[in-house]
VOPAGU-2260 file (C-alpha; in pm, 1 decimal, decimal comma):
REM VOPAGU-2260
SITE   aa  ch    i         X         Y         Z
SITE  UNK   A    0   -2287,1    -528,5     802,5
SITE  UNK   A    1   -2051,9    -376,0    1044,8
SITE  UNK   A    2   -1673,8    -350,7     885,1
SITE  UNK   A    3   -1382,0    -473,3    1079,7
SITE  UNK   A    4   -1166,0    -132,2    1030,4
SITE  UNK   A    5    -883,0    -258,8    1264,5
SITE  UNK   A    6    -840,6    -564,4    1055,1
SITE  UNK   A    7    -825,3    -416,1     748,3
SITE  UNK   A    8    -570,5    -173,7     886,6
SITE  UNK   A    9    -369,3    -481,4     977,0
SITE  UNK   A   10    -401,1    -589,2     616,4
SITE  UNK   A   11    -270,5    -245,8     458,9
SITE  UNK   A   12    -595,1     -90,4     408,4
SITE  UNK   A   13    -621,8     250,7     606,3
SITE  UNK   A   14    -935,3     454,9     565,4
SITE  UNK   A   15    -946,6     742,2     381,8
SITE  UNK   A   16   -1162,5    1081,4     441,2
SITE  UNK   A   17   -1389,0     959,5      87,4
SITE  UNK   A   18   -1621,5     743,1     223,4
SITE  UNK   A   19   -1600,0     389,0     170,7
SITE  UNK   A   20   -1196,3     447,5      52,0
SITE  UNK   A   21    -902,0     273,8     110,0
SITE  UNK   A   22    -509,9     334,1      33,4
SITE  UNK   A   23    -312,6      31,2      53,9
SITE  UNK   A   24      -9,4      28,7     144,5
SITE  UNK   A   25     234,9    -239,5     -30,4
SITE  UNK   A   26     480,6    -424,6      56,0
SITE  UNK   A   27     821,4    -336,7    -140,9
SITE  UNK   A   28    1147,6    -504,2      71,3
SITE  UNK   A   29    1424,9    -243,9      25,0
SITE  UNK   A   30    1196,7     -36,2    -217,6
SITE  UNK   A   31    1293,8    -260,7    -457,2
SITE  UNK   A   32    1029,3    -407,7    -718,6
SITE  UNK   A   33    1048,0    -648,5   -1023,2
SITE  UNK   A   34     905,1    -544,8   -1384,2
SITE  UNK   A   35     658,3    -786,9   -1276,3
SITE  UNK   A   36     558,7    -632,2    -981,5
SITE  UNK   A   37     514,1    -274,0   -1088,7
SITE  UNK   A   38     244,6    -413,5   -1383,8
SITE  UNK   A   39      21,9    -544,2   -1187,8
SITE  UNK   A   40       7,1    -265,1    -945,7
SITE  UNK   A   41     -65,9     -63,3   -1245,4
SITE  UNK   A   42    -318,8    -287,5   -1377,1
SITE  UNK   A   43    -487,8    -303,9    -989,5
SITE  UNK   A   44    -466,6      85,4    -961,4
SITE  UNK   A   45    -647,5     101,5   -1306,0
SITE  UNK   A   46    -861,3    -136,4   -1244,5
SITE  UNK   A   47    -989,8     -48,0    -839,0
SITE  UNK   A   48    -789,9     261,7    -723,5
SITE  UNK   A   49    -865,2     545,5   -1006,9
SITE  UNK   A   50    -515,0     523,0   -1182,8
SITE  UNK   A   51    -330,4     639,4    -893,4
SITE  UNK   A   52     -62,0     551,1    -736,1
SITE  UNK   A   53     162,1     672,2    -456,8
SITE  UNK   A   54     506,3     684,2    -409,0
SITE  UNK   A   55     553,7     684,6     -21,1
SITE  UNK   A   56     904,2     891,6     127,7
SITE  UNK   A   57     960,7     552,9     301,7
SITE  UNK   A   58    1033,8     351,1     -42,3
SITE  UNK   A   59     695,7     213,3     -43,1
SITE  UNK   A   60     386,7     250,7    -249,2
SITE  UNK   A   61      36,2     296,6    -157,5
SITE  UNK   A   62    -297,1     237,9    -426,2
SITE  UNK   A   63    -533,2     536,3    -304,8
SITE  UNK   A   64    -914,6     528,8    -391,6
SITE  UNK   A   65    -965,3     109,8    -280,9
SITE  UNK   A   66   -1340,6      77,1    -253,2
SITE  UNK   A   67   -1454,5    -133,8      51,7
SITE  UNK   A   68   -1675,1    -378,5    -182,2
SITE  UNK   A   69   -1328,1    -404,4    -365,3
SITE  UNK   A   70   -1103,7    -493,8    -155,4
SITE  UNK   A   71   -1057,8    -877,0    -178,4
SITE  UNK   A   72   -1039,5    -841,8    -545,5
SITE  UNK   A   73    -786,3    -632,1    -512,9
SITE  UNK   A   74    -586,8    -870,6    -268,8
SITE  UNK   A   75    -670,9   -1131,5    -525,8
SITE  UNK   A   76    -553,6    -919,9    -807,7
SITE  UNK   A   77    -204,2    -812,4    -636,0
SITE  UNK   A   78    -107,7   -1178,9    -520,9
SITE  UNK   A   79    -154,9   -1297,3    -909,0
SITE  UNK   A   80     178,9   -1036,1    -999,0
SITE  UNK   A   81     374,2   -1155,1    -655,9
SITE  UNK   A   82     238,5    -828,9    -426,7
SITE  UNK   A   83     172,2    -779,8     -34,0
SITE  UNK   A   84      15,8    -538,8      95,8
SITE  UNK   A   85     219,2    -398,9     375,4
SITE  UNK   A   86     123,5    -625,8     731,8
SITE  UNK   A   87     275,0    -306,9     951,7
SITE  UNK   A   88      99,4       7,0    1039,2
SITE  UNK   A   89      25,7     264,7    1297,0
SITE  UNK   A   90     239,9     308,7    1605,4
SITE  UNK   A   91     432,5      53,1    1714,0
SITE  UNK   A   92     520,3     -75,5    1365,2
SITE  UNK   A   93     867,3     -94,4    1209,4
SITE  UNK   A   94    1030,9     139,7     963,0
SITE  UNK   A   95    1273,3     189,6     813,5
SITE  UNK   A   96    1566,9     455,2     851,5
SITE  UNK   A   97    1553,8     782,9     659,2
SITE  UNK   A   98    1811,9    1023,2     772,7
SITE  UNK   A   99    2078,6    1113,2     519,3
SITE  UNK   A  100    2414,1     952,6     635,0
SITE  UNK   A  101    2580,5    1193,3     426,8
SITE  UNK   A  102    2500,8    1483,2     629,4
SITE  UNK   A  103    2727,0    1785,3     548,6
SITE  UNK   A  104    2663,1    1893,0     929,3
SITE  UNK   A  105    2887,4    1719,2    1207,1
């Protein structure tokens, strides 16, 4: 069966240099999550990801270690606690600002 890589890139899911893993990137709107939230994406990371997670420089959070035969239980899994995974990725996507407005420069 031939996997649809570009599709699951769309859905969050880029590849990783393990074979057969996935990080998913989630969706967190102003890198804001609820109690809620952050529980299940412990539980999923437990669960299919190895215990890890990632805390991205962008206010986001990834689940590293996603196998492939996994990944619409994970889906599943996150939309039970109120979780996206992250619909933008690769160039042309949106992102948010990260300079520091409080620059002591200028």
């Amino acid at each position: 069966m031939a996997v649809d890589y570009a599709t699951l890139k769309k859905g969050g899911f880029m590849r990783q240099k393990q074979k057969n893993n996935f990080s998913l990137r989630l969706r967190v709107v102003g890198g804001n999550l609820t109690a809620k939230q952050l529980a299940k994406i412990a539980e999923v990371s437990e669960n299919y990801g190895d215990g890890y997670v990632h805390l991205t420089s962008r206010q986001s959070v990834e689940i590293p270690f996603v196998k492939l035969d996994d990944v619409e239980a994970v889906k599943d899994a996150l939309a039970e606690g109120d979780v996206e995974a992250s619909h933008s990725s690769g160039p042309g996507s949106l992102r948010s600002e990260s300079k520091n407005n409080y620059s002591l420069s200028g």
